[in-house]
N, C-alpha and C positions, 0 to 999 in steps of 0.2 A: 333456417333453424338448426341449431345443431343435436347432433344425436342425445345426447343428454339432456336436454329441453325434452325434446320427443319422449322419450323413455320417462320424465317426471310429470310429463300431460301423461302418459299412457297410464302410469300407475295411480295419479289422482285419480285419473274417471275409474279405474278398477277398484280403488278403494272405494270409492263414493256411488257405484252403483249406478255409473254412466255409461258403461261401457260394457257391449261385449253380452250380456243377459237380457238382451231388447229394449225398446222404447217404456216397456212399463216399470221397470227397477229404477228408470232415470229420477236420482231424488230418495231413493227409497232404501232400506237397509235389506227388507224381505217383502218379498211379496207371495202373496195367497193365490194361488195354480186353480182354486177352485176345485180340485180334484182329490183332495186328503193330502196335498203334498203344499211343502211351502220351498221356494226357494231364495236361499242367503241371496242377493247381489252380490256381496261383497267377494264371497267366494266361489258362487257358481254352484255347490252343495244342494240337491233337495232331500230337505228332511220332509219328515210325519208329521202330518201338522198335529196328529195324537201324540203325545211323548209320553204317553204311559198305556198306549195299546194292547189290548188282551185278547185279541183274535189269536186261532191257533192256526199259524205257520211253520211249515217244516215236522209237522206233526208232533211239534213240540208246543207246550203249554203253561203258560206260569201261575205262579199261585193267584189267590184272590187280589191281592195289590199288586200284580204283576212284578214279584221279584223272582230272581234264575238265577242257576247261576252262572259263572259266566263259558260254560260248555255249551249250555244249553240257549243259553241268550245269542252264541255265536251262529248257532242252526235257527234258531228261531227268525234271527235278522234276517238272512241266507235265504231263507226261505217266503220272506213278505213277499206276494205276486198284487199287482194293480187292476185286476179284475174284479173291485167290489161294485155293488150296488148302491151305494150312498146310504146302505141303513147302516153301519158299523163304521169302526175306523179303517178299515180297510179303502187304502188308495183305489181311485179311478183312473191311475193314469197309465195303462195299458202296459207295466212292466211286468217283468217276468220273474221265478226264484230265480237268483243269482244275481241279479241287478242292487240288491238292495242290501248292506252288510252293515257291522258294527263302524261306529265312527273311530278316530285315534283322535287319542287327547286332544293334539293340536289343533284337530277341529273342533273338536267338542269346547274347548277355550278359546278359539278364534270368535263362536258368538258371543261369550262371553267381556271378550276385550274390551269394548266400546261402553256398554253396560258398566264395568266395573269402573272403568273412567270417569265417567258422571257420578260416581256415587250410589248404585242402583241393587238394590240385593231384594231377596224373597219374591219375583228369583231374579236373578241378577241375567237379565235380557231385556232389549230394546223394545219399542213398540216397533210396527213395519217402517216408520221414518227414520226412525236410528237416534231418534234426538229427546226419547220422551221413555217413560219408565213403562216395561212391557209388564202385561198380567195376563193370569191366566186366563182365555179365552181371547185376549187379543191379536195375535198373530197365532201364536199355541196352544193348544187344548190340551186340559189334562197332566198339567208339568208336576210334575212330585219334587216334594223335600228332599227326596232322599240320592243317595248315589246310581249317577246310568253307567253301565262299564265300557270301557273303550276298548279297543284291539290289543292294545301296548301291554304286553308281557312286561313285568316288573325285571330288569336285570339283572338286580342280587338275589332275587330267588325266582325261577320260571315257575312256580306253583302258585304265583299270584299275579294279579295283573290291575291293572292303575283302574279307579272310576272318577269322575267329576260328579261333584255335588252341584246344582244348578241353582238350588237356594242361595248357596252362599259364595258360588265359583272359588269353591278347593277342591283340591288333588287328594285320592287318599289311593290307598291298595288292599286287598283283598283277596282271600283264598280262591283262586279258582272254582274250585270245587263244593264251595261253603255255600249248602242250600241257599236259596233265598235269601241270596245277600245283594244282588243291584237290579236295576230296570236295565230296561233296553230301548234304545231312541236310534231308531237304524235312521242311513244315510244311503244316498245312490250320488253315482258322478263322484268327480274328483274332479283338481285343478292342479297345474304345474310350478303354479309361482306362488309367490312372500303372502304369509297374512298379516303382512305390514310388521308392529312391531312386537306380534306375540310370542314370550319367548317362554318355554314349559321346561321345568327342569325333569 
């Protein structure tokens, strides 16, 4: 086999959820950790299976529909610990503060990729197969309309910073500091390679 064969089996199985995140992702886009956590196959990523959490972490608090903004949304991620009980959205999966932070675009559009490829909006997410139109309470609980913010500082102005609308999978930006202007959908882990062919301006 030559190297390039190798390398284009290795990236199928990692697109496809074959590889590399166990025997249970085989086939699967996400799978349900049973814990308050969900994790992408495709990228290795576990999110909240709450995407619109309102426990207070980091001693930080959002308003009644959980918007912050994104100062406070930054501590608040920062701070999600996996020592809950299973009465809250609070994880059970035994992480700590600092494990758990804002996502950046590119991921927060990597779940979105596949989704928007089929045709898929309100909200534009998979079911755990990857092949079927996701709702709310089907892999994710709690997904809101509105904008989650991501890490990515806007570079023509540092006073604002990029969100993703999950309804509709757009881009927008936003004052930093502008009360109550996005959610917050933390992420733990990270991965080193391509999320195939998503590309974010």
């Amino acid at each position: 086999m030559s190297i390039r064969l190798i390398l284009a089996v290795i990236m199928f199985l990692l697109m496809s959820g074959g590889l590399g995140y166990g025997a249970d992702c085989i086939g699967k886009r996400y799978q349900d950790n049973g814990n308050g956590t969900v994790l992408d196959c495709r990228t290795g990523l576990v999110w909240l299976k709450d995407a619109n959490c309102k426990v207070i972490f980091g001693e930080v608090s959002k308003n009644d529909e959980g918007f912050i903004d994104w100062f406070g949304a930054k501590k608040w991620a920062a701070g999600v610990s996996g020592f809950g009980d299973g009465t809250t959205c609070q994880p059970q999966d035994g992480s700590s503060p600092g494990d758990w932070r804002l996502p950046t675009k590119t991921e927060l559009m990597a779940m979105l990729e596949s989704a928007k490829m089929q045709g898929f909006t309100n909200p534009v997410l998979t079911d755990a197969t990857g092949k079927a139109q996701g709702t709310d309470g089907n892999v994710f609980s709690n997904i809101h309309t509105d904008g989650y913010w991501t890490s990515n500082t806007d570079p023509t102005d540092t006073t604002r910073a990029w969100y993703v609308v999950v309804v509709n999978g757009s881009l927008g930006v936003s004052g930093k500091s502008f009360l109550n202007s996005g959610l917050v959908w933390p992420v733990r882990g990270g991965q080193t390679g391509s999320f195939g062919s998503v590309f974010v301006k």
